[in-house]
Each structure stands twice: as C-alpha cells, then as structure tokens.
Short mmCIF file of the C-alpha atoms (twelve columns), coordinates in Angstrom:
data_MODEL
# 
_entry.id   MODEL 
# 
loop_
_atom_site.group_PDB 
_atom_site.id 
_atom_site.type_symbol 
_atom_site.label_atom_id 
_atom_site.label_alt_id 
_atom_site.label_comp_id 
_atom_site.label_asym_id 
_atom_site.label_seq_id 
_atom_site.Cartn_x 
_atom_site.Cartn_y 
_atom_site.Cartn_z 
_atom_site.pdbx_PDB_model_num 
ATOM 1  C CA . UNK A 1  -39.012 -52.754 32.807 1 
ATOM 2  C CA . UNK A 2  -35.433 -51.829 31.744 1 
ATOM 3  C CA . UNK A 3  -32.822 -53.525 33.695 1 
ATOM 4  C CA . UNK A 4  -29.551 -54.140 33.327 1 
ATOM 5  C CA . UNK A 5  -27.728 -56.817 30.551 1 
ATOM 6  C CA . UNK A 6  -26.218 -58.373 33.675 1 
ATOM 7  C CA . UNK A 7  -29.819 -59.221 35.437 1 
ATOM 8  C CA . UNK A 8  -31.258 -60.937 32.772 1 
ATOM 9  C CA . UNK A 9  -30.424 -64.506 32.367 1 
ATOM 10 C CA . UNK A 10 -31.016 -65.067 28.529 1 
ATOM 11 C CA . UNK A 11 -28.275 -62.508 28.208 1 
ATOM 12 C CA . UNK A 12 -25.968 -63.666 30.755 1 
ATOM 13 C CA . UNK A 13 -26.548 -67.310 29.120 1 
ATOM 14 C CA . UNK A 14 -26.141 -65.844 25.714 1 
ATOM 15 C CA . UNK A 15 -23.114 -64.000 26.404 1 
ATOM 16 C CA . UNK A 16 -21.546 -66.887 28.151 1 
ATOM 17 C CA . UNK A 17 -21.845 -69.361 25.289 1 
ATOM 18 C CA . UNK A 18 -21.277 -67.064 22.110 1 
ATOM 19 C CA . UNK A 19 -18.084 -65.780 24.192 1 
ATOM 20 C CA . UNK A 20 -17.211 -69.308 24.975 1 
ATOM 21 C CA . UNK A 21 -17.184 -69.665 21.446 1 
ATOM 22 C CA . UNK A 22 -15.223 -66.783 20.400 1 
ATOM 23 C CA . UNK A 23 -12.238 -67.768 23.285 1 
ATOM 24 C CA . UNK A 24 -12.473 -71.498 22.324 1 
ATOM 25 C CA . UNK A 25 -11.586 -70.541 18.671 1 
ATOM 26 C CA . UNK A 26 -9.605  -68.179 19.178 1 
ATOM 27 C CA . UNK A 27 -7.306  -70.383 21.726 1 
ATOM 28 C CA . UNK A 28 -7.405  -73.227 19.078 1 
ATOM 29 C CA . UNK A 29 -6.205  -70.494 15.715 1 
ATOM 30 C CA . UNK A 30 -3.761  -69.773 18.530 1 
ATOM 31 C CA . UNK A 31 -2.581  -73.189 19.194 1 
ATOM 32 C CA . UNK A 32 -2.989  -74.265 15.423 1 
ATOM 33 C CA . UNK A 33 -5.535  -76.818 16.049 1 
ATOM 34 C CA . UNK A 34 -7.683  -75.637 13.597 1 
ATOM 35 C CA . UNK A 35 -7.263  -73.589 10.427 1 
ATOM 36 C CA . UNK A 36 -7.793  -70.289 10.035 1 
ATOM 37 C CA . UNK A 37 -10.667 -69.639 8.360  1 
ATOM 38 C CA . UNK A 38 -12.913 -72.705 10.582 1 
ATOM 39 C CA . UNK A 39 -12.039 -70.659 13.866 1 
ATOM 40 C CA . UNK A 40 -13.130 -67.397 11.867 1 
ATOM 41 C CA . UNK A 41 -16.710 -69.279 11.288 1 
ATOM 42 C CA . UNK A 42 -16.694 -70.022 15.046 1 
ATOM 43 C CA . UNK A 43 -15.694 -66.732 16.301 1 
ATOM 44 C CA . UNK A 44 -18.499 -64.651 13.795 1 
ATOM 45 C CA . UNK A 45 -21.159 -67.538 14.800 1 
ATOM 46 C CA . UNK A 46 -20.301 -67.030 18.292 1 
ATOM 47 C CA . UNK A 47 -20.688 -63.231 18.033 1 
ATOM 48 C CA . UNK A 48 -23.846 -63.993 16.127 1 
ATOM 49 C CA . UNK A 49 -25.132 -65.916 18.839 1 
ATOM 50 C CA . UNK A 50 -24.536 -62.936 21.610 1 
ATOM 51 C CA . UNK A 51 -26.282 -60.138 19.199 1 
ATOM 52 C CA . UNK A 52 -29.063 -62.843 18.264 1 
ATOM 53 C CA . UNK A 53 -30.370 -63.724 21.956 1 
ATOM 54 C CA . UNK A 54 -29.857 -60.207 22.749 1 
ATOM 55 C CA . UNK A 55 -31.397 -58.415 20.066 1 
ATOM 56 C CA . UNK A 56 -34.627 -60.908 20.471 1 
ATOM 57 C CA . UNK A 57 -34.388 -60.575 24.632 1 
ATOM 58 C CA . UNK A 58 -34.259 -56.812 23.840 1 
ATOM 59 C CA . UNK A 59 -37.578 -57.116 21.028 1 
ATOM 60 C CA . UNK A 60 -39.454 -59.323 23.941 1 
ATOM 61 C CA . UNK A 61 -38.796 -56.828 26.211 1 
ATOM 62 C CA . UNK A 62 -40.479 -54.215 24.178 1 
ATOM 63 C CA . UNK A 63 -43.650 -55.791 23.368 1 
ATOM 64 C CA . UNK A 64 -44.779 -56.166 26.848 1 
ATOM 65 C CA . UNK A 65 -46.376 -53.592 28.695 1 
# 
C-alpha cells in the first residue's frame, strides 16, 4: 500500500512539527533571540525529527503485507 507522503498523517504531523522547528529557529537566529549555535541544535533536531517519523512510517509500512 504505497501512497503518497501527503496522505499519511504521521508524515504530515511529522513534517509539520520538525518544520515548525526549523522556521521557529531560524526566525529567532534571524531576529537574534537566540545564539547561533542553539538555533543550529533546533534546526538539525527538527530535521531529525522529519527523517525519524518518516523513515520509521516508511519501515512500518514495509513490514505489513
């Protein structure tokens, strides 16, 4: 059962709060609220996050028959 990224909520969900992440950080390096290398921590956890929920949705996916 291969369907799209877009029709599977765990992806949707992971993609909305690892890029949530990666925008917050990056607005506050931006805006100087925090230093640089905090929002870098953010932005690769947040990234993290997105290939994490994927990569398991994906591995899930694959077991079933």
């Amino acid at each position: 059962m291969n369907k799209p990224w877009y029709k599977s909520k765990t992806k949707v969900g992971a993609v909305l709060v690892g890029g949530g992440m990666v925008l917050t950080a990056g607005g506050q390096i931006i805006l100087e609220e925090i230093d640089l290398a905090t929002g870098v921590v953010a932005i690769i956890t947040g990234v993290g996050i997105i290939l994490t929920a994927i990569g398991l949705r994906d591995a899930i996916e694959k077991t079933q028959p």
